[in-house]
C-alpha positions in Angstrom: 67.3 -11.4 8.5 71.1 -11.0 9.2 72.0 -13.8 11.5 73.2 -13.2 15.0 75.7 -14.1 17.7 77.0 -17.6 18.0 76.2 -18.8 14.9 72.5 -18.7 15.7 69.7 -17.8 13.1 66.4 -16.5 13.5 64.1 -19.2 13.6 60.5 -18.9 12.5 58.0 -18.9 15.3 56.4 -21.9 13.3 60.0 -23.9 13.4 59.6 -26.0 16.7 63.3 -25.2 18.8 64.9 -28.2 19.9 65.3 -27.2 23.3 66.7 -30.3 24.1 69.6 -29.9 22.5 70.1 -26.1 24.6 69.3 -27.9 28.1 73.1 -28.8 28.8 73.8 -25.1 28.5 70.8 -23.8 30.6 71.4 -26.6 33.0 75.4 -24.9 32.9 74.4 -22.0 34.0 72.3 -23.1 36.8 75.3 -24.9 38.2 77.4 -21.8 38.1 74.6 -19.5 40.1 74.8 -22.5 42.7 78.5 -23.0 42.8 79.2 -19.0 43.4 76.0 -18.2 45.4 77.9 -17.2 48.4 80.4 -15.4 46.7 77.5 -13.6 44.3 76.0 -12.7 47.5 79.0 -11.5 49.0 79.3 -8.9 46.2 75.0 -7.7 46.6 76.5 -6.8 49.6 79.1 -4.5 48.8 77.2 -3.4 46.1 74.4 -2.3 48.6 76.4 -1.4 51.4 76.0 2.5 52.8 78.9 4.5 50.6 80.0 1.7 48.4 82.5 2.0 46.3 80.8 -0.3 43.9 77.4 1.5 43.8 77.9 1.1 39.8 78.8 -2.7 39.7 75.0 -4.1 39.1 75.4 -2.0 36.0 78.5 -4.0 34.3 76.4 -7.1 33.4 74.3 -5.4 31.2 77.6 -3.0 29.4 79.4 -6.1 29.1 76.5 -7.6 26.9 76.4 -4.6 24.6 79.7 -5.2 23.5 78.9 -8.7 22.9 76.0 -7.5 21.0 77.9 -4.9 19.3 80.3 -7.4 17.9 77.7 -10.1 16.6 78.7 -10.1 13.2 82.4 -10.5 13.7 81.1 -13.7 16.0 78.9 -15.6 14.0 81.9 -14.8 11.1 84.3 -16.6 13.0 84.8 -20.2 12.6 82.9 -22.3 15.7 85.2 -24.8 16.9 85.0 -25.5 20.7 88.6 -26.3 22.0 89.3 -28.4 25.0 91.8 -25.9 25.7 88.9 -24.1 27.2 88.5 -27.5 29.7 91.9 -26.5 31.5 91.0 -23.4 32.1 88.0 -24.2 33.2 89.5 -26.4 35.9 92.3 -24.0 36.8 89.3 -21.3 37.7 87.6 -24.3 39.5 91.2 -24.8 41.3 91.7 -21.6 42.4 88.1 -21.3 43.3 88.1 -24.8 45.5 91.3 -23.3 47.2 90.0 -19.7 48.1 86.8 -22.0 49.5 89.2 -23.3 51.7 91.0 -20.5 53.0 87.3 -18.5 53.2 89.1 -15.8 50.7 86.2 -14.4 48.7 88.2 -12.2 46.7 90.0 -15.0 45.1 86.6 -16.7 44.6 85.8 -13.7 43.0 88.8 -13.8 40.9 88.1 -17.2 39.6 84.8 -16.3 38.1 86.8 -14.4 35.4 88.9 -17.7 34.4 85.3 -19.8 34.6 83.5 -17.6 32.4 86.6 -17.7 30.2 87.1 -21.0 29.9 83.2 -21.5 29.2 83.4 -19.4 26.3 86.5 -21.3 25.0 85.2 -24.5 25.8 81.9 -23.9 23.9 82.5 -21.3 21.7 86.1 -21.7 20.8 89.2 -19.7 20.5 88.5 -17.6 18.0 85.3 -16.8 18.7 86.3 -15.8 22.2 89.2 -13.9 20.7 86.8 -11.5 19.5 84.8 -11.3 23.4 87.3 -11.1 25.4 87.4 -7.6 26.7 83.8 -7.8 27.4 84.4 -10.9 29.3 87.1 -9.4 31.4 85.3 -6.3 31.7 83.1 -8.2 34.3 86.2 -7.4 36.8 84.9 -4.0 37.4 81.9 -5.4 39.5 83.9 -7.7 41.4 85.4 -6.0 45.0 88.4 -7.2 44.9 90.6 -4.1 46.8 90.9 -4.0 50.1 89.3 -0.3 51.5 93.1 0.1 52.9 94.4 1.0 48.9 91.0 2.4 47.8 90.8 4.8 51.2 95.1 5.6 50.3 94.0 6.6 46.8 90.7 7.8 47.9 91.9 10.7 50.3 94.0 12.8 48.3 91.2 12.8 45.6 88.9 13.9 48.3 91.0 16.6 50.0 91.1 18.2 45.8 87.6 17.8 45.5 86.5 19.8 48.4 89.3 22.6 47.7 87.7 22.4 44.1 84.3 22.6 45.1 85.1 25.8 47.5 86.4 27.4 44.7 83.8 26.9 42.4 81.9 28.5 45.3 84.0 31.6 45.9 84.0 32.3 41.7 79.8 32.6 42.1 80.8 35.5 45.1 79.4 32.4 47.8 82.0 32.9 50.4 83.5 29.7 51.9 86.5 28.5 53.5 88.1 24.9 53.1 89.6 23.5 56.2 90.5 19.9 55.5 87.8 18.1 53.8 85.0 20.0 55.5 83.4 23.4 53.6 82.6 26.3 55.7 79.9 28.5 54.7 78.1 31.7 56.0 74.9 30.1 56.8 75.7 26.3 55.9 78.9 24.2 56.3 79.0 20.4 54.7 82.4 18.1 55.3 83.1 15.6 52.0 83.2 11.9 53.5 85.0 9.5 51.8 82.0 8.0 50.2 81.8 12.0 48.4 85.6 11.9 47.8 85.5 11.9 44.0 87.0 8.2 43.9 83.7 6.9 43.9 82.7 8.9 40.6 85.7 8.3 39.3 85.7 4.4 39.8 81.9 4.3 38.6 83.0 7.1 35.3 85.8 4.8 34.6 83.9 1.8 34.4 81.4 4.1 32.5 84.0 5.2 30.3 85.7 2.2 29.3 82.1 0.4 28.1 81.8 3.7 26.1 84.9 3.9 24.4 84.7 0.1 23.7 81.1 0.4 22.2 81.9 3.8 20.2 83.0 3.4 16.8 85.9 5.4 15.7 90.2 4.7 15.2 91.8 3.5 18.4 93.8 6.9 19.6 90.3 8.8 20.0 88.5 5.9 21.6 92.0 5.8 24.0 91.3 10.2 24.0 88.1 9.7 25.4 88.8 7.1 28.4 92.1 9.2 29.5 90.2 12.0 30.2 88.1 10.0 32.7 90.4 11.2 35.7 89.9 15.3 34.8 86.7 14.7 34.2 85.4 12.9 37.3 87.0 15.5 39.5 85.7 18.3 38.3 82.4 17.0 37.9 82.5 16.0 41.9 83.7 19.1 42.8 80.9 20.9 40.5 78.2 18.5 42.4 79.4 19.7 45.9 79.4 22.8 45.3 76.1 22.4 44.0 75.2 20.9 47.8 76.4 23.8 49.1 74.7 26.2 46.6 71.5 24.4 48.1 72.5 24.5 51.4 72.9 28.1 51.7 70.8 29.2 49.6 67.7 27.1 50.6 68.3 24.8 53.4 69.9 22.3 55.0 67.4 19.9 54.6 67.0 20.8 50.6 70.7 20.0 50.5 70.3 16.6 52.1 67.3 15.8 49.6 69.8 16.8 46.4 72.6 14.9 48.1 71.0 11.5 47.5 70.0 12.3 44.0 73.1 14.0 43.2 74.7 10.7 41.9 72.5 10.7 38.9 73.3 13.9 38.1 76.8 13.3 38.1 76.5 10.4 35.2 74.2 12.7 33.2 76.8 15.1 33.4 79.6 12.6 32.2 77.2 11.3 29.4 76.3 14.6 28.0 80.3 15.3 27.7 81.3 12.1 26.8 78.7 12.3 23.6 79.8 15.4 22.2 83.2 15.3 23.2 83.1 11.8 20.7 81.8 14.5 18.4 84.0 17.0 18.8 86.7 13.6 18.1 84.7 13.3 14.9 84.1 9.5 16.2 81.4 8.1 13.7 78.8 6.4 15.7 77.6 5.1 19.6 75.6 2.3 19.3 73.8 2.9 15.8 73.6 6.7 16.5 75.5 9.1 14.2 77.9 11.1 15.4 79.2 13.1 12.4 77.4 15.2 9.8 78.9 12.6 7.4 77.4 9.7 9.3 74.0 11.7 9.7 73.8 12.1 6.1 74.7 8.4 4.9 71.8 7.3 7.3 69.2 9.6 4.9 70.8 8.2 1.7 69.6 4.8 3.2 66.5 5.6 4.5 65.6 7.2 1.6 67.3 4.4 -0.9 64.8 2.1 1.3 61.7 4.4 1.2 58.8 2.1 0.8 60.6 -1.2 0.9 60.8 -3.4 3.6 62.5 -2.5 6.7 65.5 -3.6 8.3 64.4 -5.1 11.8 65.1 -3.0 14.8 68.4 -4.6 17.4 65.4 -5.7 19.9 63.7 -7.5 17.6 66.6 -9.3 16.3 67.3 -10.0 20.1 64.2 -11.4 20.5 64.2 -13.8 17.5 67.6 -15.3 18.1 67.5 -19.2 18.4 71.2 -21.4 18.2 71.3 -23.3 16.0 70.6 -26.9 15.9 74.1 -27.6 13.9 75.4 -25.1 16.5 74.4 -27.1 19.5 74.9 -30.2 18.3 79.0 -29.2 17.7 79.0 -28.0 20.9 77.1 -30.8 22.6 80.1 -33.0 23.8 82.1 -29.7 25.3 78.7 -28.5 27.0 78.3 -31.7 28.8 81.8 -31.7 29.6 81.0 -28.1 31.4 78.6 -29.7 33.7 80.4 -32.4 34.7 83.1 -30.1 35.9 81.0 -27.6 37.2 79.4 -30.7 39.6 82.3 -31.8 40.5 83.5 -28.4 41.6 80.3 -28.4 43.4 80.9 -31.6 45.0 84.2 -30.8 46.0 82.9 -27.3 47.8 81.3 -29.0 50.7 84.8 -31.3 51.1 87.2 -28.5 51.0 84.8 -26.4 52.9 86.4 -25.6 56.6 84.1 -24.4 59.6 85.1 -21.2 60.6 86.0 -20.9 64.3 86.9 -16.9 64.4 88.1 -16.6 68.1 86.1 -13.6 69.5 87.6 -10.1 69.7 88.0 -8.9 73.3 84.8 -8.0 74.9 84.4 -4.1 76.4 84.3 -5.8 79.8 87.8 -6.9 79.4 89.7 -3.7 79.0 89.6 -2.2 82.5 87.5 0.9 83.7 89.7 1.0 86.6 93.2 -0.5 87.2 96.9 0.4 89.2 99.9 0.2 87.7 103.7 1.7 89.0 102.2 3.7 92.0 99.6 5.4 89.5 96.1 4.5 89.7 93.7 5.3 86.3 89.9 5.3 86.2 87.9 5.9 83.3 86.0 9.2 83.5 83.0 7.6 82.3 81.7 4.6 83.5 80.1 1.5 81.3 76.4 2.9 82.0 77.1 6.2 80.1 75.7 6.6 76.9 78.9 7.9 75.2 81.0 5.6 76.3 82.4 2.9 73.6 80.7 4.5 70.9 81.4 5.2 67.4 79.6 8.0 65.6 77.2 7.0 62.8 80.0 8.1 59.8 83.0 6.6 61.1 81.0 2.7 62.1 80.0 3.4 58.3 83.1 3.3 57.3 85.0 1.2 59.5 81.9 -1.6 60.2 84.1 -3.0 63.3 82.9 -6.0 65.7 84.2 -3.9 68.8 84.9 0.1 69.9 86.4 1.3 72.9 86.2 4.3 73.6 87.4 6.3 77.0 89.1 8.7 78.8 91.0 8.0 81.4 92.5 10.1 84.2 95.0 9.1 86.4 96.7 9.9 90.1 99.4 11.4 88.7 97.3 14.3 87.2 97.7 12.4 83.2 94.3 12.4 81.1 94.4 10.0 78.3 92.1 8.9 75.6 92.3 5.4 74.6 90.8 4.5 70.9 90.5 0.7 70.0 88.8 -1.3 67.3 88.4 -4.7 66.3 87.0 -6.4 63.1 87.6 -7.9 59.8 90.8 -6.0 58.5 89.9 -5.2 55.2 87.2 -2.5 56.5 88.0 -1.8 59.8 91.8 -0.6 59.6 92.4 3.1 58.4 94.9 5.5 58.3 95.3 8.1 61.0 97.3 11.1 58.3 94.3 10.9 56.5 91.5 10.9 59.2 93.6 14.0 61.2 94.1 15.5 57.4 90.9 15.5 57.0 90.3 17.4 60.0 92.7 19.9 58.6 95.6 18.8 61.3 98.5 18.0 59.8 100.4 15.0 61.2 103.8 14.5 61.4 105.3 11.2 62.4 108.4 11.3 64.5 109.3 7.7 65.0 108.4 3.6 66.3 109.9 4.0 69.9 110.0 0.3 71.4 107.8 1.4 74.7 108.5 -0.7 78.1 105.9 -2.8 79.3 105.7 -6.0 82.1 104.9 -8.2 78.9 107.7 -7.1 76.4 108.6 -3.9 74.8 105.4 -2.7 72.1 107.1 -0.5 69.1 104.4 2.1 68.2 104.2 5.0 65.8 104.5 8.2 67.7 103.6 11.3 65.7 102.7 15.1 66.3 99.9 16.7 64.8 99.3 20.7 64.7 95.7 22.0 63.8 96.1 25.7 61.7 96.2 29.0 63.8 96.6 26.9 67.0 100.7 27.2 68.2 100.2 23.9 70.3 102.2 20.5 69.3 99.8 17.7 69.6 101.5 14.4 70.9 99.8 10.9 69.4 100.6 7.1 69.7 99.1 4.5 68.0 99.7 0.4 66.4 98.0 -2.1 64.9 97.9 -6.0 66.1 97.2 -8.9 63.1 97.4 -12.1 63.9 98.9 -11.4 67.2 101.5 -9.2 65.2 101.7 -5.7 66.7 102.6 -3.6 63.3 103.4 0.3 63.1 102.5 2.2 59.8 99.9 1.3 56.9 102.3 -0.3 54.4 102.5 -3.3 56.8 98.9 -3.3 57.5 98.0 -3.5 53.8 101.0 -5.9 53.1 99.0 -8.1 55.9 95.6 -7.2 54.8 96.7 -8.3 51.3 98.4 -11.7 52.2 94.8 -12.6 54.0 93.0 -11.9 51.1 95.0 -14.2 49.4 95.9 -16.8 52.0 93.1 -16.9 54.7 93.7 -15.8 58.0 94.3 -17.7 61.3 90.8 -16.6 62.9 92.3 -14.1 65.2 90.6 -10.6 65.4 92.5 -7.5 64.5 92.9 -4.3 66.4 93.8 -0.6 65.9 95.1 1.5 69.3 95.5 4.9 69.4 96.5 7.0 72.6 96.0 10.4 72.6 97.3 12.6 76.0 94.9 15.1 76.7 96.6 17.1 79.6 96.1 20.8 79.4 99.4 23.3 80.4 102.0 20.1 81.0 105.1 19.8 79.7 105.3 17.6 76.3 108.5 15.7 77.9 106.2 15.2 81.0 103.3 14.4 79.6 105.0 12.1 76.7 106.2 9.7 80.0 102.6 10.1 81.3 101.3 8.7 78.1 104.2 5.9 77.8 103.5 4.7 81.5 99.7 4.6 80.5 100.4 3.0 77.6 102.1 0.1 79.3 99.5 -0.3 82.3 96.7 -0.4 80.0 99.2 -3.0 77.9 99.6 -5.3 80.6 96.0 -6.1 81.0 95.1 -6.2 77.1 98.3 -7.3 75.6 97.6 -11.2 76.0 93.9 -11.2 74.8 95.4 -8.9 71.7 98.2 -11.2 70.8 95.9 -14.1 71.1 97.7 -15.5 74.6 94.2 -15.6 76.3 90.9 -15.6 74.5 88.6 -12.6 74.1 84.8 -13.0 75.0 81.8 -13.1 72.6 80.1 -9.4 74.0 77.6 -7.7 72.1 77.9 -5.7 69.0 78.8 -1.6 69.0 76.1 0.9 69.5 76.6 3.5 66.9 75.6 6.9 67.5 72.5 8.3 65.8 72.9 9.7 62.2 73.4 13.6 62.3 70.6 15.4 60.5 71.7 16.8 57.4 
């Protein structure tokens, strides 16, 4: 039997295994599973979450170790000589992951697994051997959520806005009349709208990822395997835009509820999809095989020359049962002995240090609903909520938008003042690398376009507060919409997106102080007033409702604990 990865050879079953000798390693492993089992969680999470982006991450593990597998032979070729070059690298993973531990940043843990696992491999295996794995190695960063939904929902949206004007031409070429207004998909009988989680940078994250392992584990010269992962983007927006329009092909033509049921199995479809083009597109390439299967006629008929050359001789054993008789060997782990005992000393260590560095974390509460007034005077007017804290609707979020903003706090309201002004205030709170988003794509997406106009520095008791003021017109409606809106971080009050991902960013590498974020937006909601009238409406209930937030917002005075959002139900589909 050919021998296998690492140097190992297939072992008898009668051969006892010295599993002494392999304990170290096991025993390495353990620690590692201990030493990231928050931040291993943390990913479960996101992998699990409602509309993940990183639906397709549990999957990476087991592509990664097909391209080890794939390149066995050029392994256990390679000379084995563990470097202690591998040891520093080790520590500067276990560095930057002690640090990150301090500062409670889990993507920077996460980052550190890639210079762990990279200096194991060194440290046990060697250089050169690692040489040869190190694209599968760091080809375990496409599991790890490590962008903030701020870049993902700026590269997201415009990928989402083509996929539904895709899909509603697909629809119109099969004589199904529809009508794209913004991301939602009008219908005679059925109408659907593509959420983010549909936008088409999903499946083209996940068909990337899918892509990349394929390319990697197909054999054929570089520029074709490079052909084949280029077309990933084409590729992963037509086939979204084929799978809603499949939706809606169900929805109108059977039901709503049929298109609900194909919705949630529609992912699957999608990677069939990619597969079946992938394969014979790697034909079509004249690539030579994917994992042991022939591709070409040429390949097809060099595998009959051999199976008939080896016609009643003993066969070759199959991949799985060369998997499954794999042992290292002993002159293998005895090599490798001193470097694997080095591993778990630094791996406890690391672990020893985690509970020293560790900081507990004393988030000050957002501000609680109680806090922002249902009633309050300011300049002469007086402004009273229309709906008071027992109604239902009131500081609510509907079940799609707490989905994709998961915030700690929503307010919610109209007020309506003495002065004849109506006004809806919007505020959330929460961890700013979910709850923040960008109001061009959410009116977009509603098929208003919004146009921003400028960062006025608006008058208040406390101080002037810059906001972005913008005007948004919705199609076949003459009227000029008037909008307001800021973010606070860190008791910072900021004005467009760049600065709120240039914030979001620095946290996920630095930490943050503990304070809460927020989003405000104000929204005058006067009928038949002038826009110059209504504008200093807006700005004087802007800076009432300012005075009596502002401190808790900036972090002058402290919010109270409250109890979570109530979300809306879930629409039926």
């Amino acid at each position: 039997m050919n021998p296998t990865i690492l140097n190992m050879t297939a072992i008898p079953d009668k051969q006892p295994t010295n599993w002494k000798l392999l304990a170290p390693l096991m025993f390495a492993m353990v620690l590692l599973c201990v030493l990231y089992r928050e931040t291993m969680q943390s990913w479960w999470d996101e992998w699990t979450a409602p509309g993940s982006f990183y639906a397709h991450a549990m999957f990476v593990p087991f592509f990664a170790a097909a391209m080890v597998w794939q390149n066995r032979k050029r392994v256990d070729t390679a000379e084995h000589t563990p470097s202690w070059l591998g040891a520093g690298i080790l520590l500067f993973g276990m560095f930057i992951f002690l640090m990150a531990q301090r500062l409670d940043v889990v993507a920077v843990k996460s980052f550190s697994v890639l210079f762990v696992i990279l200096g194991f491999s060194a440290l046990v295996l060697g250089m050169k051997k690692t040489r040869i794995i190190v694209f599968p190695l760091m080809f375990l960063i496409m599991m790890m959520p490590l962008l903030p939904d701020q870049i993902i929902n700026g590269i997201a949206f415009p990928i989402q806005v083509k996929s539904a004007q895709l899909a509603t031409a697909m629809l119109n070429l099969i004589q199904l009349k529809s009508v794209c207004e913004g991301t939602t998909i009008k219908m005679e009988t059925y109408s659907m709208a593509v959420e983010l989680p549909c936008s088409g940078f999903k499946t083209l994250i996940s068909l990337m990822t899918f892509t990349a392992a394929y390319s990697y584990l197909v054999e054929g010269e570089l520029w074709k395997r490079v052909t084949l992962f280029v077309v990933t983007m084409p590729l992963s927006l037509f086939i979204n835009g084929l799978r809603i329009a499949f939706i809606g092909i169900v929805g109108e033509l059977i039901s709503k509820q049929a298109a609900a049921v194909f919705h949630d199995y529609s992912g699957f479809i999608v990677l069939t999809l990619a597969f079946l083009f992938l394969f014979n597109f790697s034909r079509v390439l004249k690539c030579r095989r994917f994992l042991g299967i022939p591709l070409t006629e040429e390949e097809e008929a060099r595998d009959a020359a051999m199976f008939a050359a080896k016609k009643g001789k003993t066969p070759d054993p199959e991949w799985w049962q060369e998997l499954l008789t794999w042992r290292p060997s002993e002159k293998f782990l005895k090599r490798a002995m001193p470097y694997m005992v080095t591993l778990n000393l630094v791996i406890l260590l690391a672990i020893g240090l985690k509970k020293a560095v560790t900081q507990p974390l004393h988030s000050d509460p957002p501000i609680a609903t109680f806090q922002v007034p249902f009633e309050f005077d300011y300049d002469g007017v007086h402004y009273k909520a229309a709906t008071n804290a027992q109604d239902p609707q009131v500081d609510r979020l509907t079940h799609e938008a707490a989905e994709a903003l998961s915030p700690t706090r929503v307010i919610n309201r109209i007020y309506e003042g003495s002065d004849g002004s109506v006004s809806q205030f919007f505020m959330t709170s929460g961890s700013g690398r979910k709850t923040f988003h960008d109001p061009h794509s959410c009116m977009l997406g509603s098929n208003a376009a919004l146009t921003d106009v400028g960062t006025p520095d608006l008058p208040t008791p406390l101080g002037p507060v810059k906001v972005q003021e913008s005007t948004y017109n919705i199609p076949g409606d003459s009227a000029r919409n008037q909008f307001m809106f800021c973010y606070v971080v860190e008791g910072k009050i900021l004005q467009d997106k760049f600065q709120i991902r240039n914030a979001i960013m620095h946290q996920m590498v630095f930490g943050d102080a503990g304070q809460p974020s927020y989003f405000l937006r104000f929204i005058p909601q006067n009928q038949g007033v002038a826009e110059t009238l209504k504008r200093q409406q807006l700005v004087h209930f802007i800076a009432g409702m300012w005075s009596s937030i502002g401190p808790i917002l900036k972090g002058e005075k402290n919010g109270v604990p409250d109890n979570s959002p109530i979300i809306m139900p879930e629409k039926k589909k």
